[in-house]
C-alpha positions as CSV (number, residue, x, y, z in Angstrom):
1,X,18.3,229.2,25.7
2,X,20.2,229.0,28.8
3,X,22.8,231.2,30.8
4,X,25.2,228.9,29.5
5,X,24.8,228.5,26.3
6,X,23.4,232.4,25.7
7,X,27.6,233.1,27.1
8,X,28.4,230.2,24.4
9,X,27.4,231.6,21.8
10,X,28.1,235.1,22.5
11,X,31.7,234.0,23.0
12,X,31.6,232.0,19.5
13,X,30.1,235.5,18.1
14,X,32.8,237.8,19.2
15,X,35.2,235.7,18.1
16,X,34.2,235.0,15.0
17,X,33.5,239.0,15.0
18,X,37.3,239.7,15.9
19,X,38.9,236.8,13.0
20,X,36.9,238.8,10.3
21,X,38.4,242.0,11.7
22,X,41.7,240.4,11.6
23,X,41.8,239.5,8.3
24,X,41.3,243.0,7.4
25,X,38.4,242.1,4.5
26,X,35.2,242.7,3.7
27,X,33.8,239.8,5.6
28,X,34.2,241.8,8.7
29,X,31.7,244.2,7.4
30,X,28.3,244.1,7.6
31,X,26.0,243.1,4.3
32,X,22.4,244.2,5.0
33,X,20.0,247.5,4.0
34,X,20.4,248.6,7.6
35,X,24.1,248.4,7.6
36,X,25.7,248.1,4.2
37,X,29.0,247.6,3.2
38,X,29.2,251.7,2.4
39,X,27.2,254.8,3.0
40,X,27.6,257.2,0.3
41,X,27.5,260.7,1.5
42,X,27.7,264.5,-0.9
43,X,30.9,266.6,-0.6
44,X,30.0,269.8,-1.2
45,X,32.6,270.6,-3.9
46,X,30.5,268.6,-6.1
47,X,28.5,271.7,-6.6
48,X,31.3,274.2,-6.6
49,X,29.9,275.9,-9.8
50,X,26.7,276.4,-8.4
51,X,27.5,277.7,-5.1
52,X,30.4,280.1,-6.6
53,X,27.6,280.9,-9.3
54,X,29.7,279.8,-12.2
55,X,29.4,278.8,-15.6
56,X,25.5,279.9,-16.1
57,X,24.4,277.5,-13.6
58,X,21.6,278.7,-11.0
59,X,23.2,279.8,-7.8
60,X,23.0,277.5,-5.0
61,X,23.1,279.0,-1.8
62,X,25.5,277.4,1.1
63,X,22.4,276.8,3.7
64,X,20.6,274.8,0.7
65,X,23.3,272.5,0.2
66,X,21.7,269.9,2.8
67,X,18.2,270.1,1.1
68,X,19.8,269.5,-2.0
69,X,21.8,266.8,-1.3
70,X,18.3,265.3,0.2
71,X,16.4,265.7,-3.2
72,X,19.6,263.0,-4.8
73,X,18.6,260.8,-2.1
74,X,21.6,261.2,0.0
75,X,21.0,261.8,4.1
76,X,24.8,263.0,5.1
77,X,27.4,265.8,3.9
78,X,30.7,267.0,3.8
79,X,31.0,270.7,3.9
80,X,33.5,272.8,2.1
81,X,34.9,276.3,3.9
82,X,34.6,278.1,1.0
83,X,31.0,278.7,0.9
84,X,30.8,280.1,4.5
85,X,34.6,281.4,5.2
86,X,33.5,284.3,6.6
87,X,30.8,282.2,9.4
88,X,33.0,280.1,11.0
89,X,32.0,282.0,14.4
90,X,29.0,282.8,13.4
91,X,26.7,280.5,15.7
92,X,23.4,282.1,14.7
93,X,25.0,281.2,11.2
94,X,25.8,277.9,12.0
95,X,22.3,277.4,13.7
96,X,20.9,277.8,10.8
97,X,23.0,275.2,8.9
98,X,22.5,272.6,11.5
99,X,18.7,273.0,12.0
100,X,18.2,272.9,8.0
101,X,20.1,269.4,7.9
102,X,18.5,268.1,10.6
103,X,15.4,269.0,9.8
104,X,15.9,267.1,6.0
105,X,17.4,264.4,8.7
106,X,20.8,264.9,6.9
107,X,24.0,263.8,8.9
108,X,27.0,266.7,8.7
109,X,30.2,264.7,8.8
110,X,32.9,266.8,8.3
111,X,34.5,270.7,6.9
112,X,36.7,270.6,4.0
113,X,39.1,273.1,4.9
114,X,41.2,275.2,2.8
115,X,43.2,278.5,2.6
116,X,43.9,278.5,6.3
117,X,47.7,278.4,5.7
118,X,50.7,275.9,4.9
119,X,50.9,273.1,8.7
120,X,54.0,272.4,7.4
121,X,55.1,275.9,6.5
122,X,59.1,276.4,6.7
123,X,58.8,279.2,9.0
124,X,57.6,278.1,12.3
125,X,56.1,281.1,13.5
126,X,53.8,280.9,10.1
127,X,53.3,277.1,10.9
128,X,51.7,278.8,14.1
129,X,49.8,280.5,12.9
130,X,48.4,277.8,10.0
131,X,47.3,275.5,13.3
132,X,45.6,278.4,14.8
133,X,43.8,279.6,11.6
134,X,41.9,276.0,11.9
135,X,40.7,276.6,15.4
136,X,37.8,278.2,14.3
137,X,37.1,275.0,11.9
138,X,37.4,272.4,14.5
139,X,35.2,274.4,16.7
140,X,32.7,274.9,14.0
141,X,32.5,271.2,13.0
142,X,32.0,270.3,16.6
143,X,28.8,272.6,16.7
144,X,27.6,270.9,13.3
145,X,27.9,268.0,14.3
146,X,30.8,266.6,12.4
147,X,33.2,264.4,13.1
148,X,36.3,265.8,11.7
149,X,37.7,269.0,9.4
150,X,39.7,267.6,6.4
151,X,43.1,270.1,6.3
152,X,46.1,270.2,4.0
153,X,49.3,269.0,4.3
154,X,51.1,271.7,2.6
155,X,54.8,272.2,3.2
156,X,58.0,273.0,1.2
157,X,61.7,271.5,1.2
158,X,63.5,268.4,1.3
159,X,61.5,265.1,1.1
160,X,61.8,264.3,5.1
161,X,62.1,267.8,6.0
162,X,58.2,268.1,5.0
163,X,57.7,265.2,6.7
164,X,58.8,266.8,9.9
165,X,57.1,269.9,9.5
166,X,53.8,268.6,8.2
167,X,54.2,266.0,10.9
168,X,54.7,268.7,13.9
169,X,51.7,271.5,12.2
170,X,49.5,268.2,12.0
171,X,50.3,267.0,15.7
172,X,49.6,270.4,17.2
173,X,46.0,270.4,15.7
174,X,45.2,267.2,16.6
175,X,45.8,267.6,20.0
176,X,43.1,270.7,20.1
177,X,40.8,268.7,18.2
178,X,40.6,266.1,20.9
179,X,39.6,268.3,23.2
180,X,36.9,269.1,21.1
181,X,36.6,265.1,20.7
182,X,37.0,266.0,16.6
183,X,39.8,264.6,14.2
184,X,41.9,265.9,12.0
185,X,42.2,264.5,8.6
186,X,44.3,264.7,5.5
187,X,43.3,264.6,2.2
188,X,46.0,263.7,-0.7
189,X,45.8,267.1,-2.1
190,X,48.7,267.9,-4.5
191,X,52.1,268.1,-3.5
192,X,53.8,265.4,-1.6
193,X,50.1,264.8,0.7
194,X,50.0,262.8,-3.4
195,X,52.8,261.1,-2.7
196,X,50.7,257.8,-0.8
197,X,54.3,256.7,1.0
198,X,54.9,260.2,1.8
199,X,51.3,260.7,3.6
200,X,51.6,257.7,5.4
201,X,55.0,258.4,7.1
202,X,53.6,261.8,8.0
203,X,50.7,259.6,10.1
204,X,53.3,257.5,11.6
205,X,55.2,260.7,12.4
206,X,51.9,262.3,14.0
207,X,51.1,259.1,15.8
208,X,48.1,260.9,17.6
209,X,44.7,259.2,17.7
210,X,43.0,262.3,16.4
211,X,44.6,262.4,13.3
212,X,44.0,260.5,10.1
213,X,43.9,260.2,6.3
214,X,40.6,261.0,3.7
215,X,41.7,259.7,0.6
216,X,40.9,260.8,-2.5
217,X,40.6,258.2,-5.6
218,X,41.7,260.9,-8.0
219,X,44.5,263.4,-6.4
220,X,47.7,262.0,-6.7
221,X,49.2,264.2,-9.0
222,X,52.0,265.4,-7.6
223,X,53.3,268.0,-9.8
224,X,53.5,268.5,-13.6
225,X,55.5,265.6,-13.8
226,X,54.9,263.3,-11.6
227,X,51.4,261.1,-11.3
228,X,51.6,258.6,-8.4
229,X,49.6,255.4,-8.7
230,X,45.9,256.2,-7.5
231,X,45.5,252.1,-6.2
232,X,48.7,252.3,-4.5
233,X,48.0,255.7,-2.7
234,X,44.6,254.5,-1.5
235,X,46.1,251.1,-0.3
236,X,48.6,253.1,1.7
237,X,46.1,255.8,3.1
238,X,43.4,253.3,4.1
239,X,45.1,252.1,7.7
240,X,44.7,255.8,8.7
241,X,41.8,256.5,7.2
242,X,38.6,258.3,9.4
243,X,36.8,259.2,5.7
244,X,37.0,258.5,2.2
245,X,36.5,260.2,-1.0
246,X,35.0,258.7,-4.4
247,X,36.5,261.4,-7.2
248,X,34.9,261.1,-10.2
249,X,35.1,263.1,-13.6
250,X,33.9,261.0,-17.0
251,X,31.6,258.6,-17.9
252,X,31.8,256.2,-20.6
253,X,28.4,254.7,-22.3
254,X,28.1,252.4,-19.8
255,X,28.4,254.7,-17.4
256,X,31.3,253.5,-16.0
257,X,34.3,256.0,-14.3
258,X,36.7,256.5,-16.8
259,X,39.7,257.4,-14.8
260,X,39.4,255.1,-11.9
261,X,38.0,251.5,-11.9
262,X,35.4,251.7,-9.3
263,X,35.1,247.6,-8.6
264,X,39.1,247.7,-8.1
265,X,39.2,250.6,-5.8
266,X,35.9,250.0,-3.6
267,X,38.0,246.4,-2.9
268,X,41.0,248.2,-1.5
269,X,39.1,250.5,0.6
270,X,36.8,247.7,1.9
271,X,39.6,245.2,1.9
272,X,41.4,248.3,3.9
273,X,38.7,248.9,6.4
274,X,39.8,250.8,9.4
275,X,37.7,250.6,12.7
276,X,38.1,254.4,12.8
277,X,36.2,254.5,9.1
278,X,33.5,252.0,10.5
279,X,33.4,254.1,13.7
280,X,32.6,257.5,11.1
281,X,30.2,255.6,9.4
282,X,31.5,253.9,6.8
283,X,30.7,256.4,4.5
284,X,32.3,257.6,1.1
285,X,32.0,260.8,-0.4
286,X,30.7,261.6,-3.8
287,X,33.1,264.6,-5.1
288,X,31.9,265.1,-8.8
289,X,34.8,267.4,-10.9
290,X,33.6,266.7,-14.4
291,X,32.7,269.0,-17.1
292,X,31.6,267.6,-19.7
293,X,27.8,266.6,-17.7
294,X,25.9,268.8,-15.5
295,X,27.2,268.8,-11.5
296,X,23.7,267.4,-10.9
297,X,24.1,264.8,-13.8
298,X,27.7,263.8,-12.2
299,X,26.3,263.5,-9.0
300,X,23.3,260.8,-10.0
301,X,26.2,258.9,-12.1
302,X,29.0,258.6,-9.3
303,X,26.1,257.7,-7.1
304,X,24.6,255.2,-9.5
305,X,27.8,253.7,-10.0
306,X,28.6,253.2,-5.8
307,X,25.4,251.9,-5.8
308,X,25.7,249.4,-8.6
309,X,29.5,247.7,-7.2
310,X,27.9,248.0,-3.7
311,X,25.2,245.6,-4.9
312,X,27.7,243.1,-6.4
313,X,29.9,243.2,-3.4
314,X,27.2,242.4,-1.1
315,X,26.3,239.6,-3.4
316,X,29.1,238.2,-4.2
């Protein structure tokens, strides 16, 4: 081949690339073993009773959790704060973490973080002091390895005062994290961060680079009363979103999700595709909150199941 027709077809290539990213689909992803449509990575809630050492099951210690994600077959993981709260500035602690991934060749992609404080508290000075509380994350995740630290939207009020609020507690963060070259995501997590429309404003609100969405296919109950639709809160979420999470809690016999159609929701994310989720990895998280199989049964089934639509995406 030629100068001129190697610059040819490059130029037919890109553009071809850039339609396909345009039309927002799955076509602009990539279909092969090396680079499939999805990764599927382990948050480490999944195993909550184990590493609390709950329920009779055989305590699972927090620098583990790599290791065992390995043994289901899965190479990266999403950390929760709760099993290490108290080693966030540890570094000999969080040596130790990163050298047991790395040495299962396990990717860290992000800390779950919670109990930090409201970033949209009412009282500014509290607010404050929420954003500083995650320093310490951000700055832990950076050492790991990780990508970004999933936070809370918390606040209290009127509708659009928690927008403001949220908005200002998520802003502050962000610009910290990017100095740190880390983003700060939000999960829909109860409250009005269930509320899709509600989470999405906030983003708009934020409008900072660093700071993005992780939605959840299950948490969008937003109180007692109110349940917002899972499909539209994902659709919403996805043009902000840097990670995603695949909730799961029953199985039928066929194995199949019970709560959330998996073919109809792995089509909005995909369909939703964000360069900044590409950019992460393309990776969804397994979070497993059933009880009525194993964690480690609940695991293999949500995984199974990813695995299974993946297939007939890519074929189809």
């Amino acid at each position: 081949m030629n100068r001129r027709d190697f610059l040819v077809r490059s130029a037919q290539f890109a553009a071809s690339a850039s339609a396909a990213l345009a039309l927002g689909t799955t076509a602009a992803l990539a279909r092969t073993p090396q680079d499939p449509l999805f990764r599927i990575s382990l948050a480490q809630w999944s195993l909550n009773k184990r590493l609390f050492g709950r329920g009779g099951a055989a305590k699972l210690d927090n620098l583990d959790f790599a290791k065992t994600a390995k043994s289901y077959g899965i190479e990266a993981v999403e950390y929760v704060n709760q099993f290490f709260k108290d080693k966030a500035k540890d570094e000999k602690y969080l040596a130790e973490m990163k050298k047991r991934a790395e040495d299962e060749g396990v990717k860290s992609l992000l800390i779950m973080c919670d109990g930090e404080g409201a970033l949209g508290d009412a009282d500014e000075k509290k607010r404050t002091t929420a954003v500083e509380n995650h320093y310490k994350w951000i700055e832990a995740a950076k050492f790991l390895g990780c990508h970004s630290i999933r936070v809370n939207a918390q606040s209290s009020g009127e509708y659009d005062d928690q927008v403001k609020r949220a908005a200002d507690g998520l802003r502050r963060l962000s610009e910290f994290g990017e100095k740190h070259g880390l983003n700060v995501i939000v999960e829909n997590h109860g409250g009005l961060s269930s509320n899709g429309a509600w989470l999405a404003q906030v983003m708009k609100t934020v409008d900072h680079p660093r700071c993005g969405t992780l939605p959840d296919f299950g948490n969008f109950r937003v109180s007692k009363d109110e349940m917002y639709d899972r499909y539209k809160g994902v659709t919403e979420l996805m043009p902000y979103a840097k990670a995603v999470s695949a909730k799961s809690h029953d199985f039928n016999d066929k194995d199949e999700e019970v709560h959330t159609d998996y073919r109809k929701m792995l089509k909005i994310v995909l369909d939703g595709a964000t360069a900044e989720w590409v950019k992460t990895g393309k990776y969804i998280g397994i979070e497993y909150e059933g009880g009525k199989v194993s964690e480690e049964e609940g695991i293999k089934l949500t995984k199974a199941l990813l695995e299974k639509v993946r297939g007939e995406m890519t074929k189809a």
